[in-house]
SEGUGU-956411 format. One record per atom (N, C-alpha, C): x negated, y, z. Coordinates in steps of 0.05 Angstrom, whole numbers, padded with zeros to 5 digits, always signed. Atoms other than C-alpha are relative to their C-alpha. Layout:
N
XYZ ...
END
This chain:
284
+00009-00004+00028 +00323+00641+00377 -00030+00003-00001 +00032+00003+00006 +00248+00658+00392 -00009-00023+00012 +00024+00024-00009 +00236+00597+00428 +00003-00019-00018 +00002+00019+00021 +00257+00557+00366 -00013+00013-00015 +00012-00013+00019 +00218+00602+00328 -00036-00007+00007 +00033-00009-00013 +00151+00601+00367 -00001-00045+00009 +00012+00030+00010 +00166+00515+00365 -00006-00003-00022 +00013+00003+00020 +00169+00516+00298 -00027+00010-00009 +00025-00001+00009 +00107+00552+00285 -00025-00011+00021 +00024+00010-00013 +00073+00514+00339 -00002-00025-00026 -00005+00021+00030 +00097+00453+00288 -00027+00009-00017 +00010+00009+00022 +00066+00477+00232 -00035+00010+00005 +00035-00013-00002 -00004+00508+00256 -00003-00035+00009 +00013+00020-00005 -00013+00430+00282 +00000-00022-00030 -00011+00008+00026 +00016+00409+00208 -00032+00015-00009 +00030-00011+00023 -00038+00446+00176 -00034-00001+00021 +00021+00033-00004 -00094+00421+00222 -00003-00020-00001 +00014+00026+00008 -00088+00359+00210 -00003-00001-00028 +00008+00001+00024 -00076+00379+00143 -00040+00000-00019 +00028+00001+00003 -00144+00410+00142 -00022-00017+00010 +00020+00026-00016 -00184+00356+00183 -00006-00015-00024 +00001+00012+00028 -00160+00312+00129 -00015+00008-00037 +00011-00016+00021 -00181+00350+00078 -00043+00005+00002 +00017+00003-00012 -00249+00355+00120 -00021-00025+00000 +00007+00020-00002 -00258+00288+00129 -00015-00018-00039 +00000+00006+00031 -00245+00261+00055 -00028+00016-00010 +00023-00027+00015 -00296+00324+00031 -00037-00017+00007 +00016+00014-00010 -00345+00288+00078 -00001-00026-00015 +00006+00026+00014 -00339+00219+00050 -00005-00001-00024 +00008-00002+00022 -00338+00240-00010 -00029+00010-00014 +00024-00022+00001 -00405+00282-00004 -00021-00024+00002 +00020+00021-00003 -00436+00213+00023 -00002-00021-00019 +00008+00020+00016 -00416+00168-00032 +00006-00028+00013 -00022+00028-00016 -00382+00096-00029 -00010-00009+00024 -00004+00009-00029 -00383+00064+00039 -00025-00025-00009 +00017+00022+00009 -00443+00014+00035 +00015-00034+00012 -00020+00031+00005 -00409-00065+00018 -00011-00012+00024 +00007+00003-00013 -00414-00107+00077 -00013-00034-00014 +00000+00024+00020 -00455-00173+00053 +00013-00020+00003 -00021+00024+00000 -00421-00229+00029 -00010-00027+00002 +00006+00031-00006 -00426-00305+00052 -00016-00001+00016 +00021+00014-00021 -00470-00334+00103 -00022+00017+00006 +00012-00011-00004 -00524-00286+00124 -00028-00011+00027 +00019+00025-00035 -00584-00306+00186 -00009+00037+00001 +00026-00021-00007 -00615-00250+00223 -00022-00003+00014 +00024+00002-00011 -00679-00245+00242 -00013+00015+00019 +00020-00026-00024 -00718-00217+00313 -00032-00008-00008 +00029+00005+00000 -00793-00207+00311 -00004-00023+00011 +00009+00031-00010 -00833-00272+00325 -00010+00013+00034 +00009-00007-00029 -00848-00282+00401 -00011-00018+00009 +00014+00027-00017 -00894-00330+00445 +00017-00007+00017 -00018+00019-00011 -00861-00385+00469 -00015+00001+00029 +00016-00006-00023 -00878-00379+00551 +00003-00041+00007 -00016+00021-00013 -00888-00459+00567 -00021-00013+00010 +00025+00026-00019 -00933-00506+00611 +00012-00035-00004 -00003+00024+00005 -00945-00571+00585 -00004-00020+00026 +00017+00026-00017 -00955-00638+00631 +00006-00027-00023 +00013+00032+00014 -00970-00715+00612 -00016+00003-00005 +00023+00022+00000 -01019-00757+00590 -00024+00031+00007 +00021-00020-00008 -01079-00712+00618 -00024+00015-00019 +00021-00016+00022 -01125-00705+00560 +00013+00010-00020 -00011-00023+00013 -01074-00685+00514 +00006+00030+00019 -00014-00026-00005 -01046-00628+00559 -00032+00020+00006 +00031-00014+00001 -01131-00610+00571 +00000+00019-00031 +00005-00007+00028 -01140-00606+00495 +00016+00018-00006 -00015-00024+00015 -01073-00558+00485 -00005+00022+00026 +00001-00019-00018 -01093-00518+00551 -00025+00012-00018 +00021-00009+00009 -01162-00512+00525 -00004+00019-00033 +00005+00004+00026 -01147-00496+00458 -00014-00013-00018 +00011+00025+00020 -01176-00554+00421 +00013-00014-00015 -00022+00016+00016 -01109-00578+00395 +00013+00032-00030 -00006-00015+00026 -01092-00551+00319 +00026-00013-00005 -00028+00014+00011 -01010-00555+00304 -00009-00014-00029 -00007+00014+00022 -00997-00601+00244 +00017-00004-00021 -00038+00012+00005 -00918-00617+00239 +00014+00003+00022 -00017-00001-00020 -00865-00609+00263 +00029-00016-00013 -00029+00006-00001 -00791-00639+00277 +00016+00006+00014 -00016-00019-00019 -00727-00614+00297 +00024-00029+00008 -00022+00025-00002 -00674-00670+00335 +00008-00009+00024 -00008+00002-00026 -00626-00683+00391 -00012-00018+00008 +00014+00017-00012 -00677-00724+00425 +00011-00013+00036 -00002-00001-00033 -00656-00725+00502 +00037+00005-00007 -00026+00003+00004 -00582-00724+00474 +00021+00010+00015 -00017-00021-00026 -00557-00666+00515 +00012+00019-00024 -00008-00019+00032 -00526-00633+00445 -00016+00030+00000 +00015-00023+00011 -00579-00584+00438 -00026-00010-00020 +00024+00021+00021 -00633-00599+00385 -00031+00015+00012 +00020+00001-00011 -00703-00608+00409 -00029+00002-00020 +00022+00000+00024 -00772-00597+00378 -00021-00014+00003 +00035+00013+00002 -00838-00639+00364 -00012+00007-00015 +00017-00008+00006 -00895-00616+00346 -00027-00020+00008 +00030+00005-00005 -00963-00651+00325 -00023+00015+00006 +00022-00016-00004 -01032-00625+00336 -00018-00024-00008 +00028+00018+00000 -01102-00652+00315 -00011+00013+00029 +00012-00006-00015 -01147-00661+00372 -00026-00010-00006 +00021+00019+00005 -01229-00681+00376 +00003-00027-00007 -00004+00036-00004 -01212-00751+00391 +00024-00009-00016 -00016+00020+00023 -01143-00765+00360 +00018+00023-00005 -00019-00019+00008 -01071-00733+00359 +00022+00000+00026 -00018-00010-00018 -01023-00700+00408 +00026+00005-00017 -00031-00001+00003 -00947-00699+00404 +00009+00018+00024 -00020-00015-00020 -00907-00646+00442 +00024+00001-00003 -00027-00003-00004 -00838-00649+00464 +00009+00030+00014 -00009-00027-00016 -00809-00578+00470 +00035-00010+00006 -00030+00002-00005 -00731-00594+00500 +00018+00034-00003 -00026-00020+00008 -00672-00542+00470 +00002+00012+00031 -00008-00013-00018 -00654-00497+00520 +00034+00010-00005 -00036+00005-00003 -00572-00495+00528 +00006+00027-00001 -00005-00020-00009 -00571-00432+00563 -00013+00021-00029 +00018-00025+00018 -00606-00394+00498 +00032+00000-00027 -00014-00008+00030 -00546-00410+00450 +00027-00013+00011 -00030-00002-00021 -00485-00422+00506 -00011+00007+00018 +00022-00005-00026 -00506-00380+00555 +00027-00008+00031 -00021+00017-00017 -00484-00416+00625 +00016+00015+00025 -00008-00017-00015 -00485-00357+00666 +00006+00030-00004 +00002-00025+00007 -00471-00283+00679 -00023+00018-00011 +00031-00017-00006 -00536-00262+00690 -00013+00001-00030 +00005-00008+00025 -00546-00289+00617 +00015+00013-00030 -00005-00022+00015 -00494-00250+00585 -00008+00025-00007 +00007-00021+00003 -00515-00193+00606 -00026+00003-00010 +00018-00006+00007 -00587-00202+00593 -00002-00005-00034 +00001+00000+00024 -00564-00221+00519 +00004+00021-00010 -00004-00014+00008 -00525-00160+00513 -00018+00023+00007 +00017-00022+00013 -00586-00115+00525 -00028-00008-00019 +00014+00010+00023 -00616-00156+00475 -00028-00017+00010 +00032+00009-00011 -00668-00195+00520 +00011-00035-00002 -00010+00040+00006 -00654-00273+00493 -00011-00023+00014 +00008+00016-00010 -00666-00332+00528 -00018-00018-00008 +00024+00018+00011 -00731-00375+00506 +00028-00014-00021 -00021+00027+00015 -00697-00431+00454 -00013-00030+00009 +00012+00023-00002 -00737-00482+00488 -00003+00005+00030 +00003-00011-00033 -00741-00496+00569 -00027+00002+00007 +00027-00007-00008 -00810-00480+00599 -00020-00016+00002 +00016+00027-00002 -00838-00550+00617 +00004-00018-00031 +00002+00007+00022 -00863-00583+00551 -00013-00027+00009 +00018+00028-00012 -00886-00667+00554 -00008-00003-00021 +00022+00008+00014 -00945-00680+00518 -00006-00023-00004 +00007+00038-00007 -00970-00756+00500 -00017-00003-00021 +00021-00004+00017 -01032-00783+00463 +00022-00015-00025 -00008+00011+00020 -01017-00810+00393 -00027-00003-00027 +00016+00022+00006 -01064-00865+00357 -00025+00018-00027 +00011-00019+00018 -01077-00809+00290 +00000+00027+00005 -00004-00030+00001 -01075-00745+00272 +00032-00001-00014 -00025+00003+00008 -00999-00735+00266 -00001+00023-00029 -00006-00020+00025 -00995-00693+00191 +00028+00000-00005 -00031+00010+00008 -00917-00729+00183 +00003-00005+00024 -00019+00007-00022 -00860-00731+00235 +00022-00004-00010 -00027-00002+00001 -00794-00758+00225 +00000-00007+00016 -00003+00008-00017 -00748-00777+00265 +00031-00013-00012 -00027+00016+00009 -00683-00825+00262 -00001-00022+00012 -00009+00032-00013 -00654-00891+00285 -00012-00032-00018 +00022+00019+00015 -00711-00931+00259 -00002-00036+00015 -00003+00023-00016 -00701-00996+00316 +00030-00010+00009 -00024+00015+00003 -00636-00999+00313 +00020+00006+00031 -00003-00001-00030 -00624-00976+00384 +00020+00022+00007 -00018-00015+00006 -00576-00925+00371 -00008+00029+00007 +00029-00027+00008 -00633-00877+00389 -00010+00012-00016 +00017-00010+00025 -00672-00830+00352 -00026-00001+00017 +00032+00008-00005 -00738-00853+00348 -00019+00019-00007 +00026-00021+00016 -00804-00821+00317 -00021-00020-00015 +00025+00007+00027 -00850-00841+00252 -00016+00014-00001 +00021-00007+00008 -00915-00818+00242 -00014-00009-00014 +00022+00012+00014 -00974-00823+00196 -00019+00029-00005 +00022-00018-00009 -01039-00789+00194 -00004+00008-00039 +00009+00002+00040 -01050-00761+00105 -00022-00015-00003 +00023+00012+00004 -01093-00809+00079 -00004-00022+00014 +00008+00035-00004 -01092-00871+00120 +00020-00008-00006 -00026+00021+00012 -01051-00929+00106 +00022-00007+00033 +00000+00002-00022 -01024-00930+00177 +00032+00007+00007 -00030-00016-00007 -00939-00920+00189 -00002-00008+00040 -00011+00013-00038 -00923-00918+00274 +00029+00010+00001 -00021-00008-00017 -00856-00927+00303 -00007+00003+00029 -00009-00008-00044 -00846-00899+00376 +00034-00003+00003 -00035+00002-00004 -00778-00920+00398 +00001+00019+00030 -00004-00013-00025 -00740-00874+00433 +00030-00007+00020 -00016+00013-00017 -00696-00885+00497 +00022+00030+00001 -00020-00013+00006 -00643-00826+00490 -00005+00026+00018 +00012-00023-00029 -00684-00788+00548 -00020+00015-00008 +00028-00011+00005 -00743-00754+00510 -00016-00018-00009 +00030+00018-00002 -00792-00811+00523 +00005-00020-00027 +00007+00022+00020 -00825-00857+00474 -00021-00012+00009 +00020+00026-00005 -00856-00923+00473 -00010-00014-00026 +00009+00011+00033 -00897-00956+00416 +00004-00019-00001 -00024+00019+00011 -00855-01006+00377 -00016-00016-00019 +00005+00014+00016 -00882-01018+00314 -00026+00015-00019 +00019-00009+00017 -00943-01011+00270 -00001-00018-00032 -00004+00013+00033 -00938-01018+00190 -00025+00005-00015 +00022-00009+00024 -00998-01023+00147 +00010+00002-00028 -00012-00010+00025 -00984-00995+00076 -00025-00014-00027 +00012+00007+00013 -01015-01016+00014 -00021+00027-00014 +00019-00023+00007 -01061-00947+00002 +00003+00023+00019 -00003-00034-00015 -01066-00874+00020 +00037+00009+00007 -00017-00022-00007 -01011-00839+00055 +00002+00024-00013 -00006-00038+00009 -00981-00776+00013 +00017+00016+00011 -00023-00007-00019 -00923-00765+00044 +00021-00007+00014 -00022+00020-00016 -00867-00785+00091 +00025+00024+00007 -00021-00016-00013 -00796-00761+00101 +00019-00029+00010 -00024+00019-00011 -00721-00794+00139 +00017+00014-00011 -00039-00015+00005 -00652-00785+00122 +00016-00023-00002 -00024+00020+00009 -00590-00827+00112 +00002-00003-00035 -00006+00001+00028 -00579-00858+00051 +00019-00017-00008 -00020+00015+00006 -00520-00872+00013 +00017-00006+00016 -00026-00005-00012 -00462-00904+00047 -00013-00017+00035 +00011+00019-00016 -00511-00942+00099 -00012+00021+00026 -00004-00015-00023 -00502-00894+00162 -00008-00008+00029 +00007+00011-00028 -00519-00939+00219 -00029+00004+00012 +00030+00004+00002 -00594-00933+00205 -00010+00015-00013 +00015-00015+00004 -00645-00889+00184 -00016-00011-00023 +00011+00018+00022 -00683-00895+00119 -00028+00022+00001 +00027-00002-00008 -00761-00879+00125 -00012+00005-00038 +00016+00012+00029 -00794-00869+00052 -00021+00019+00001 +00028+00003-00001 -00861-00868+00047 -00016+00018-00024 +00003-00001+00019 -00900-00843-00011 -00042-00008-00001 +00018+00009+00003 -00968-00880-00027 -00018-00004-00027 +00013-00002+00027 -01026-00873-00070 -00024-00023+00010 +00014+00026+00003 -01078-00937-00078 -00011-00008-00023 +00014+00020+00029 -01124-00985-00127 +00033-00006-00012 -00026+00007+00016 -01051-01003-00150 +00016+00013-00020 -00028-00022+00000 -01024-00937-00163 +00020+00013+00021 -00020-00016-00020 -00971-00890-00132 +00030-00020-00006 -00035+00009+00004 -00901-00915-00106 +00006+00012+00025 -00012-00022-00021 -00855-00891-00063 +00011-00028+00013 -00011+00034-00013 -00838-00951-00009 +00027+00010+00022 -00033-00001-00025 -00764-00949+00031 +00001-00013+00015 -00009+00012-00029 -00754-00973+00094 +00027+00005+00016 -00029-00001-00002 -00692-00978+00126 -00001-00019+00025 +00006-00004-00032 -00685-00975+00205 +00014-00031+00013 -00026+00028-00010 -00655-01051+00235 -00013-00005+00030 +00005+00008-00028 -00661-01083+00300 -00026-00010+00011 +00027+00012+00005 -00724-01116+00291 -00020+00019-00005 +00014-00020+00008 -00756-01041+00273 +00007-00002-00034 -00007-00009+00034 -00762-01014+00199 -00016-00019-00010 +00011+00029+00018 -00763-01070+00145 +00004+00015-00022 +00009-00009+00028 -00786-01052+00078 +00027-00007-00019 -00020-00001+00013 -00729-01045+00035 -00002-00013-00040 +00011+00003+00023 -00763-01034-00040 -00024+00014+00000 +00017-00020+00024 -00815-00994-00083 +00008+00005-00020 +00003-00005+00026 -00819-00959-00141 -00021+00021-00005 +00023-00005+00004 -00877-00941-00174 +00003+00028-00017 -00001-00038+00007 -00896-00864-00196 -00027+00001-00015 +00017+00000+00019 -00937-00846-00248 -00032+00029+00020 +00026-00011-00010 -00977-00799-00199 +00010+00007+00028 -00012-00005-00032 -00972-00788-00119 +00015+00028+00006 -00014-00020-00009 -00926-00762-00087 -00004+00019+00024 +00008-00021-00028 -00932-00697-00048 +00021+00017+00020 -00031-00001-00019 -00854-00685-00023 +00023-00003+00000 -00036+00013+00005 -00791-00709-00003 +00022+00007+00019 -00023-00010-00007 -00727-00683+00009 +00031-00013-00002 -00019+00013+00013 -00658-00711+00009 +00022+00023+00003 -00022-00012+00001 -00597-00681-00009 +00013-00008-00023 -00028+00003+00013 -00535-00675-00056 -00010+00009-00029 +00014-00015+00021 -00567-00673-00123 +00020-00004-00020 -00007+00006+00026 -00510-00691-00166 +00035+00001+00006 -00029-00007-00006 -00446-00676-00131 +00016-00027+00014 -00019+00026-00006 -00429-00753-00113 +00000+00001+00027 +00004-00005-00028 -00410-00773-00047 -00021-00008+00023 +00029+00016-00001 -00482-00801-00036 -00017+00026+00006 +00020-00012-00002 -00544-00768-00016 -00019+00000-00012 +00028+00008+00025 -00602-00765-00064 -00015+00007+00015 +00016-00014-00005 -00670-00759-00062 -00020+00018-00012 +00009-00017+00027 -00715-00709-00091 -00030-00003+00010 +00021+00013-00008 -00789-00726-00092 -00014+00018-00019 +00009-00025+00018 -00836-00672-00122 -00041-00021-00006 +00028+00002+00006 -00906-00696-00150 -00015+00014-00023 +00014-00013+00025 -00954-00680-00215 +00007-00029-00017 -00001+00022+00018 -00942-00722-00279 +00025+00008-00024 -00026+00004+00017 -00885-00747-00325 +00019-00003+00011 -00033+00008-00009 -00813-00749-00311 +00006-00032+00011 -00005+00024+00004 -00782-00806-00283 +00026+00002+00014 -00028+00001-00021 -00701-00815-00256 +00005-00028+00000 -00024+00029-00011 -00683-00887-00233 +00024+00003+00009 -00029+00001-00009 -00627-00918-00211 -00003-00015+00032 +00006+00018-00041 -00632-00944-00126 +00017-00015-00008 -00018+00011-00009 -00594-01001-00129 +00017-00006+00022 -00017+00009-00028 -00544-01012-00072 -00008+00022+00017 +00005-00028-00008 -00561-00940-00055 +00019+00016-00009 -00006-00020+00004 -00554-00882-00087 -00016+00008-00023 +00020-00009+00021 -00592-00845-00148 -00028+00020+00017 +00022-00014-00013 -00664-00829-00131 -00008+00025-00029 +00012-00019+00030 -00685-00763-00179 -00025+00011+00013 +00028-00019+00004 -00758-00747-00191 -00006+00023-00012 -00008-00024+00018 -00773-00683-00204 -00038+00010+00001 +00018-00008-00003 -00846-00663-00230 -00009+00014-00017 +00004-00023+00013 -00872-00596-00239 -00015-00001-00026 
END
């Protein structure tokens, strides 16, 4: 009889601590006020900025000019260049004499890491460069201000476009699926260079479309090119009531097409691309 007596009141003295805990707990949460929401949809986080650690080689007077500091960045582009599925970066520079191009290559190990050594060094938060250490440098003819990049020769490569603001001057460099580039093609334009972007357009996927935007004795137009075997052949124009200063493509209207969006100063203007897609101007 007392040892069922002396279980039961072990019972309930553990009954009424947790009663009280509970009671404890709640009192607490309640004292702090709702639980802060966790945010919703897609989020990015951000680490402090850090110097990239990397030693350039090639062509010799570019890698002088960015050792020396004499080379001023420009532009940049981001694109599986060397076609190892990591995306790669180029970067222009002005130099005295002309313009430098740098190839920084993706680093694998920074966003699948390949070994132990870099798990662990992720998990005390020490990240792996995003770019490998050796960077190849090469001269280039202007001052690069514009970089795309896309399947401009038809080669199933992604190539690289340049033009310097202000000359009339387009360059293809074709690229071989390894980094490197070789100079392909040179386009003279009918005025000033304003701006240059790439993207796919419409349902025409095989090839890269180049558009230009030019100001001249003529006027402003915006000129398309469109990437074939032979290099980029001029597609159309259409003319703009004042130059253009940038271009973007994307989904401006819900169809299954890509638009473009082209920002200058002036009057309104929306065409129709034929055997495209809808081009929309949009000016402030």
């Amino acid at each position: 009889m007392m040892s069922s007596a002396l279980r039961f009141r072990g019972r309930f003295i553990a009954f009424a601590f947790s009663v009280v805990m509970l009671f404890c707990v709640q009192t607490a949460l309640f004292a702090a006020g709702p639980a802060p929401q966790a945010p919703q949809g897609p989020h990015i986080y951000v680490q402090d900025t850090q110097a990239v650690k990397v030693s350039h080689s090639g062509d010799a007077d570019a890698v002088q000019a960015l050792v020396a500091g004499q080379a001023q960045p420009l532009s940049s582009a981001s694109a599986d260049l060397d076609e190892d599925g990591v995306a790669d970066l180029l970067v222009g520079y002005s130099t005295p004499t002309s313009g430098v191009v740098v190839l920084h290559r993706g680093n694998l190990d920074a966003f699948a890491p390949q070994s132990q050594a870099s798990f662990l060094a992720i998990a005390r938060g020490d990240f792996p460069s995003p770019f490998l250490p050796n960077a190849q440098a090469f001269n280039v003819p202007v001052r690069p201000d514009f970089l795309a990049t896309g399947n401009f020769t038809g080669s199933g490569h992604l190539d690289l476009a340049l033009a310097s603001r202000g000359g009339n001057t387009l360059y293809i460099f074709e690229g071989d699926g390894k980094g490197k580039f070789a100079s392909r093609q040179i386009i003279t334009l009918p005025g000033a260079i304003t701006t240059l972007a790439a993207g796919e357009f419409g349902r025409m996927r095989a090839s890269t479309h180049l558009i230009v935007g030019v100001s001249g004795a003529q006027g402003s137009s915006l000129v398309v090119y469109r990437g074939t075997a032979q290099g980029a052949s001029r597609v159309t124009s259409y003319p703009l009531t004042a130059p253009a200063t940038a271009v973007a493509f994307g989904d401006l209207d819900g169809g299954p097409d890509s638009a473009l969006n082209v920002s200058s100063t002036g009057d309104g203007l929306t065409p129709r691309l034929a055997g495209f897609n809808r081009i929309r101007f949009v000016y402030p």
